[in-house]
N, C-alpha and C positions, 0 to 999 in steps of 0.2 A: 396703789403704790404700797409698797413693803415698807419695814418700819426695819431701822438698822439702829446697833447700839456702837457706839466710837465710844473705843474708851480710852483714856487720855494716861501710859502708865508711867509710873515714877520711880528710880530705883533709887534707893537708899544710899546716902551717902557722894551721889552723882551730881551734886551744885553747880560744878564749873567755878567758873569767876562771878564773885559779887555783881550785881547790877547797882550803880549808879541809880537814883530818882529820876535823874532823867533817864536813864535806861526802862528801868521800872515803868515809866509813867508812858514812855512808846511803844512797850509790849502791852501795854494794858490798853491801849489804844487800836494794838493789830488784832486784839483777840476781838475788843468790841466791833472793830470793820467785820473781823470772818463773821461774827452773830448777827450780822446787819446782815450781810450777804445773802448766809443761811436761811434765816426769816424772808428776806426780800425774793429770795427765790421759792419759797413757799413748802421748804425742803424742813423745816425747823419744828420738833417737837418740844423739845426739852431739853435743857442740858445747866451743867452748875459742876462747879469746883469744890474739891471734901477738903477736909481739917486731915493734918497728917494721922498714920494708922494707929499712934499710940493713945487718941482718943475716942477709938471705938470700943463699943461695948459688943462683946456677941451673946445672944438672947438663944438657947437649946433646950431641949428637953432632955431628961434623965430620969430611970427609973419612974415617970409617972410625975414628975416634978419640974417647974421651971427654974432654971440655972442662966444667972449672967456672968458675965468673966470679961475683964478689963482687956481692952489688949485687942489687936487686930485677929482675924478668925485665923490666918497662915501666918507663920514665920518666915517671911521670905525678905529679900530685899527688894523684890517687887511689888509694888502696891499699885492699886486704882486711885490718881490722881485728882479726876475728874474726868465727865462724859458726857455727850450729846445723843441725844434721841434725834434721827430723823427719820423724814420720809424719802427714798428715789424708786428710783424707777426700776432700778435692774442692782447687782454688785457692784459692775463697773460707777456707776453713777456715785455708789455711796464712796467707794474706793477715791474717788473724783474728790468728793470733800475729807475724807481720811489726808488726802495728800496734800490740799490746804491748809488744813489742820495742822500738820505734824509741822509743815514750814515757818504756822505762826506759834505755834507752843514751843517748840524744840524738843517734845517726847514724842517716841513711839506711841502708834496709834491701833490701837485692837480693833476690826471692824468683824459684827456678828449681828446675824439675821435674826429679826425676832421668828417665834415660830407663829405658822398663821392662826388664829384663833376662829374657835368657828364660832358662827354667830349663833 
């Protein structure tokens, strides 16, 4: 089986309407069913939710030296969310849980093949 990266994206400034605790507390609960799901179908490698992008550091080299710098790597108003590592079987399969996904998160969902690695 192939290994597929979902990636969960977030635009900047795109909130909608507050949630409610109980709102909150029912999405927190759809997200954990799709991870049940995921795992129970034996499809589930990894996956976790980031801190927004103005807490990253990016780590480069320069001139022969290491350089960090505050701040997400891009200026966009696009960022990586959060993402899922799994395993299917074909495209279709992983697109199959992309399309899950995106219904229980409410963001667009990136899906990208790992490349094969040789042994």
């Amino acid at each position: 089986m192939a290994k597929y990266f979902l990636s969960v994206q977030s635009v900047e400034g795109e909130v909608g309407e507050p949630m409610t605790d109980e709102e909150m507390q029912q999405s927190w609960k759809q997200i954990q069913a799709l991870n049940e799901e995921i795992k129970s179908a034996g499809a589930w490698v990894f996956g976790g939710a980031l801190h927004e992008p103005e807490t990253a550091t990016v780590v480069r080299m320069s001139d022969g030296e290491v350089l960090t710098t505050d701040g997400p790597f891009a200026e966009s108003k696009e960022h990586l969310g959060g993402f899922y590592i799994i395993e299917a079987g074909d495209l279709d399969a992983a697109l199959a849980w992309a399309s899950k996904t995106t219904a229980v998160v409410g963001k667009p969902i990136e899906v990208r093949p790992f490349r094969a690695s040789e042994a």
